[in-house]
C-alpha positions as CSV (number, residue, x, y, z in Angstrom):
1,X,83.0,107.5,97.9
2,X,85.5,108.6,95.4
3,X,88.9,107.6,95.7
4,X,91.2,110.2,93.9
5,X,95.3,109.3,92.8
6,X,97.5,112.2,91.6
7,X,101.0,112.6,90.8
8,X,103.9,114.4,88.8
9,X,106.8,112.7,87.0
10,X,109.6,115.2,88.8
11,X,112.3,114.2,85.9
12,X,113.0,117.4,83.9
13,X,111.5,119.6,86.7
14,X,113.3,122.0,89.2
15,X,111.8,120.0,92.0
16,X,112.7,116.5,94.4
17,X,111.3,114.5,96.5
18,X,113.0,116.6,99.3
19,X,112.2,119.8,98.3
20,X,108.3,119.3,98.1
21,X,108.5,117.6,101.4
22,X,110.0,120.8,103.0
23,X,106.8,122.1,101.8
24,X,104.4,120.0,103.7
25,X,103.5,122.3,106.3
26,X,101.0,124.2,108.3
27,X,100.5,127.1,105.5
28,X,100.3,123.6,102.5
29,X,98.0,121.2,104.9
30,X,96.2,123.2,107.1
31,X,93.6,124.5,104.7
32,X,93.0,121.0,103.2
33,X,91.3,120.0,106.6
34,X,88.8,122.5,106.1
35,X,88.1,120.8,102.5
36,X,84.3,119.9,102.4
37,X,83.7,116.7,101.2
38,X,87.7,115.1,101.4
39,X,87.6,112.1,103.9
40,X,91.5,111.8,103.7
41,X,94.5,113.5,102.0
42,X,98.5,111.9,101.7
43,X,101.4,112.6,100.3
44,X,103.2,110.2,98.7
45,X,106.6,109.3,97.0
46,X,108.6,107.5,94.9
47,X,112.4,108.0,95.4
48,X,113.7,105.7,93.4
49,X,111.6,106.5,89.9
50,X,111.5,110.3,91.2
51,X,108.1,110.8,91.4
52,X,105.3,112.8,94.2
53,X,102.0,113.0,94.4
54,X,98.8,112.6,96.6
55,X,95.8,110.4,97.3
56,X,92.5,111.9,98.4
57,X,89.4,110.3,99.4
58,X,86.3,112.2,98.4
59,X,82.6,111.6,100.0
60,X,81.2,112.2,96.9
61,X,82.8,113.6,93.8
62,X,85.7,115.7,94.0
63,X,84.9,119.4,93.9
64,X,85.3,122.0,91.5
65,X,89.1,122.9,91.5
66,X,87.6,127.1,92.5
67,X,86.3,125.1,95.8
68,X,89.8,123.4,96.8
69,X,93.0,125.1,98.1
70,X,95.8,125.8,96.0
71,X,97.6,123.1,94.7
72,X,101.1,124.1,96.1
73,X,102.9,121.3,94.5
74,X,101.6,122.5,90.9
75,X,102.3,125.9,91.8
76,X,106.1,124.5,93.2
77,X,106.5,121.9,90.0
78,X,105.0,124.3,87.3
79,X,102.3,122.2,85.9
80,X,99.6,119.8,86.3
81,X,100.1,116.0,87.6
82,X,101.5,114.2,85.4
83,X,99.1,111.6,86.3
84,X,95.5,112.0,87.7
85,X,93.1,108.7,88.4
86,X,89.9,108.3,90.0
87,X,87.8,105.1,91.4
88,X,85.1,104.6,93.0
89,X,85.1,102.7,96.2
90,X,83.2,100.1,96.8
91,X,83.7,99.0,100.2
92,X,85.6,100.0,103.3
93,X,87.4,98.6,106.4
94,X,89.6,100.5,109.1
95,X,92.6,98.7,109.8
96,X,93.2,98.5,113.6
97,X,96.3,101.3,113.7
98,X,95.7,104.8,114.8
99,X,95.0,106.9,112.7
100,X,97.4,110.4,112.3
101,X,95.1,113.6,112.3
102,X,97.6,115.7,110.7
103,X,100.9,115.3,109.0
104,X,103.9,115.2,111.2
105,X,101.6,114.6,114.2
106,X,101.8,111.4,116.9
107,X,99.1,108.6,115.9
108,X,96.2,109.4,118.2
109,X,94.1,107.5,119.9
110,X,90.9,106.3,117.8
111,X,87.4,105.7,120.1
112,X,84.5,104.1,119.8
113,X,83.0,107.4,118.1
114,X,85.8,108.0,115.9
């Protein structure tokens, strides 16, 4: 597995923290669970040092950037992360709280075949 970090310093930029949130939606997420190969996507934030940005985990390597969906935040900031990391994971343990299956969405139940 492949453990992917990505974000954008929002200083200087038309966008905030706010106004990319507003953007995580059904038309933003929706096609990112159809993403072959992505275990996991979040969002994340940093208020206080103005920053956004995303953490994916891959199966494998991350795909060709033709083979994901648009990058709405790039589109919305104007560029690139500012930031873009990648690790490989070496191990990993599920913690014992649900898990959510989409963003703004009540934890659900996981079950022994989850």
């Amino acid at each position: 597995m492949r453990a992917e970090i990505a974000w954008w310093e929002l200083d200087g930029t038309p966008q905030t923290v706010e106004s990319l949130r507003a953007h995580l939606d059904e038309p933003t997420v929706g096609p990112w669970k159809e993403t072959p190969g992505l275990v996991v996507k979040f969002w994340i934030a940093d208020r206080e040092r103005n920053r956004w940005g995303a953490v994916m985990l891959w199966e494998h390597e991350r795909p060709d950037n033709t083979e994901l969906p648009p990058n709405r935040a790039a589109e919305l900031i104007g560029f690139a992360p500012t930031h873009r990391f990648a690790f490989d994971v070496e191990s990993l343990v599920p913690g014992p709280c649900p898990i959510l299956s989409s963003a703004g969405s009540a934890p659900q139940e996981r079950t022994a075949d989850a």
